[in-house]
C-alpha positions in Angstrom: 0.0 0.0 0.0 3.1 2.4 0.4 3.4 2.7 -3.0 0.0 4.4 -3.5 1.2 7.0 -0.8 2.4 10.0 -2.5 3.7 13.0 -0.3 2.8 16.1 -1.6 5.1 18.2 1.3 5.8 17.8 4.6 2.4 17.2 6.3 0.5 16.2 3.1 -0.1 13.2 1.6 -2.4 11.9 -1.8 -3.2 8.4 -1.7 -6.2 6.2 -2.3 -9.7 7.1 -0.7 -11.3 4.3 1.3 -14.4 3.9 3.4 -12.5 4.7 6.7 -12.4 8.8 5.3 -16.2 8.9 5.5 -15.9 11.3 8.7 -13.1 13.4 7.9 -14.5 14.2 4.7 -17.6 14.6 6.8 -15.9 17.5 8.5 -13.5 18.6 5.8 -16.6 19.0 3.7 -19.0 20.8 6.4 -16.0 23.3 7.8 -15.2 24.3 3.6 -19.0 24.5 2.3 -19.1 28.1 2.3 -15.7 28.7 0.9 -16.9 25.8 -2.1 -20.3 27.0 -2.6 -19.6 29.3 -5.9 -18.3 25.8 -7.5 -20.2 23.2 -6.2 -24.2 21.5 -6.5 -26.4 22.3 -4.0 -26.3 19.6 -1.9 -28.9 18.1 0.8 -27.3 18.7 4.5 -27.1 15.0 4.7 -23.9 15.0 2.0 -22.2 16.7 4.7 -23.1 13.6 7.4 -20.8 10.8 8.1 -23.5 8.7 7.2 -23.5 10.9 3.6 -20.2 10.2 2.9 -19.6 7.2 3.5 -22.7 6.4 1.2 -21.2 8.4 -1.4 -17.7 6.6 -0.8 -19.6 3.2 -0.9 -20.8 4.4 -4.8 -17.4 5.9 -5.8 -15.1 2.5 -4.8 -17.9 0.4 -6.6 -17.2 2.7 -9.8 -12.9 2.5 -9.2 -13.7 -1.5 -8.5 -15.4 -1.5 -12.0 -12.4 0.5 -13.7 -14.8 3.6 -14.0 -12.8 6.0 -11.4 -10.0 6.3 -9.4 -10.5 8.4 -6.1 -7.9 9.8 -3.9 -7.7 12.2 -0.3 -5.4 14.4 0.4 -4.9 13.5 4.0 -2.6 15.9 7.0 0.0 14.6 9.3 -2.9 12.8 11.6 -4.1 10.7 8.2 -7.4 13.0 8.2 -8.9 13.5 4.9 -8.4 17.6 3.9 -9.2 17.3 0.1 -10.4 15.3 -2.8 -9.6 14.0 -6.1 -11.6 11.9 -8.4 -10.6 10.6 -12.2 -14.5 9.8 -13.2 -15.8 8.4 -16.6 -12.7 6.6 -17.3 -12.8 5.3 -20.6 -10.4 2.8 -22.1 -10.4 1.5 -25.8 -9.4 4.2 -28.3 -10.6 7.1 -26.2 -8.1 6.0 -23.3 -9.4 9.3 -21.0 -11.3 10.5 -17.8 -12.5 13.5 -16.2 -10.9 15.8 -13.3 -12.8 16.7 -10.2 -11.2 17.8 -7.6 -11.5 20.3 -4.2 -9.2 21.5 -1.2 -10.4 22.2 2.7 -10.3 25.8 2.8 -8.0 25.6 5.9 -5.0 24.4 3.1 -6.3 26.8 0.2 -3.6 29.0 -1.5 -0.6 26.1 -0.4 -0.2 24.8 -3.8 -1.4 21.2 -2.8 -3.8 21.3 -5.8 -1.4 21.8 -8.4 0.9 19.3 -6.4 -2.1 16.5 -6.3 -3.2 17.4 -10.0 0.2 16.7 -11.6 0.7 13.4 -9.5 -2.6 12.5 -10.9 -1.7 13.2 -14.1 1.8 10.9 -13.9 -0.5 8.0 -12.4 -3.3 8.3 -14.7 -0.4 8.1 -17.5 1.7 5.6 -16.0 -0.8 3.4 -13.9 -4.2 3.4 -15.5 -2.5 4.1 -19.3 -4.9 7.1 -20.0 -3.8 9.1 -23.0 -5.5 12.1 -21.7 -7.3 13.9 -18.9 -10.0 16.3 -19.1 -11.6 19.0 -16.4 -13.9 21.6 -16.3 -14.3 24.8 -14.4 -16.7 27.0 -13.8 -16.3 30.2 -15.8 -15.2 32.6 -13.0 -13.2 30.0 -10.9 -9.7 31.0 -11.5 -7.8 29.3 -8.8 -9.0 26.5 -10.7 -7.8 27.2 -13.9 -4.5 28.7 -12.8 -3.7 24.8 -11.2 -4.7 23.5 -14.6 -2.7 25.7 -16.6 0.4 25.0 -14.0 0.2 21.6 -15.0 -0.3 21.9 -18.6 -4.1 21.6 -19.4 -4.9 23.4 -22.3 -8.5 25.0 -22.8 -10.4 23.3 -25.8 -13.7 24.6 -25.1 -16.7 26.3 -23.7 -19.7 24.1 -22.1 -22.7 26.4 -22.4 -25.3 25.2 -18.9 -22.7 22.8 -18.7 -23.4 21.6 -14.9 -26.1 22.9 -12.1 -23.5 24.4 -10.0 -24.7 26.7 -7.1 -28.5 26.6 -7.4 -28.2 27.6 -11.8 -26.9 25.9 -15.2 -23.7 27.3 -15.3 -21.0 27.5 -18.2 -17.9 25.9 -18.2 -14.2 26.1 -19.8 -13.3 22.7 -20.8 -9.4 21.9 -20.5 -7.7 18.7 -21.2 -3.9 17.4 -21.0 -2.8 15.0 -23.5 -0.3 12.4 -21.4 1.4 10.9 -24.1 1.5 10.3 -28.0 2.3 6.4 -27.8 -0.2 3.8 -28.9 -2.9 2.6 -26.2 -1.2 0.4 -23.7 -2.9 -1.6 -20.6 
């Protein structure tokens, strides 16, 4: 399991979510809703439960067992989860690809552990899950966002009119993806 541990700088590590994180994220997730509202869903106040999340854990390791994600914490010196990173809609065959969600507790904003987590993520999904390319989206106005992306070389290739219901509206999106590699599909 070592292995899947990747220290992002002295207190921080990224490795592999499991069910065990339901009630630090529970926390994490309940002390950062106001700082995440601009770019997140409305959620029921039960998301923000133990109970919640470890529901919503119990979905997103059924999707990774089934090759369909691959999530991650960021977890402090204590092994509390402080962040999250999901590869979603991983699709192999010619398309080789997946999708980019990710958020920070608002206690560890503005440290650069995003853009440390995002281009770990990247090397893994190129090296361990042989994707060819990674997409994410942001909503229009989020720049933090899009400054990580660009710092680890997404490029924008489009515009996602109503793209999501993000903070009570259909919102618009910029659409950014980073091609991993040129090479033939592998894995």
């Amino acid at each position: 399991m070592n292995h899947d541990i990747h220290r992002l700088d002295a207190e921080v590590r990224l490795r592999p979510v499991t069910p065990d994180d339901a009630a630090s994220l529970a926390v994490a997730l309940t002390r950062s809703r106001t700082y995440m509202q601009p770019w997140e869903p409305v959620r029921p106040d039960s998301f923000y439960t133990e109970q919640g999340q470890r529901e919503r854990l119990a979905a997103l390791l059924a999707d990774r067992d089934a090759g369909r994600a691959m999530p991650w914490v960021l977890a402090d010196e204590e092994d509390l989860a402080i962040g999250a990173f999901n590869l979603n809609g991983i699709v192999l065959g010619p398309l080789r690809s997946g999708t980019l969600g990710y958020w920070v507790d608002v206690e560890h904003a503005g440290r650069g552990l995003a853009t440390a987590a995002v281009a770990r993520i990247c090397e893994l999904a190129r090296d361990e899950l042989h994707l060819h390319r990674v997409e994410a989206g942001t909503v229009v106005d989020n720049f933090a966002s899009q400054r990580v992306l660009a710092k680890c070389g997404f490029e924008q290739f489009g515009m996602a009119p109503r793209y999501l219901h993000i903070n009570g509206e259909w919102r618009d999106h910029c659409l950014f993806q980073r091609i991993l590699h040129d090479g033939p599909p592998t894995g």
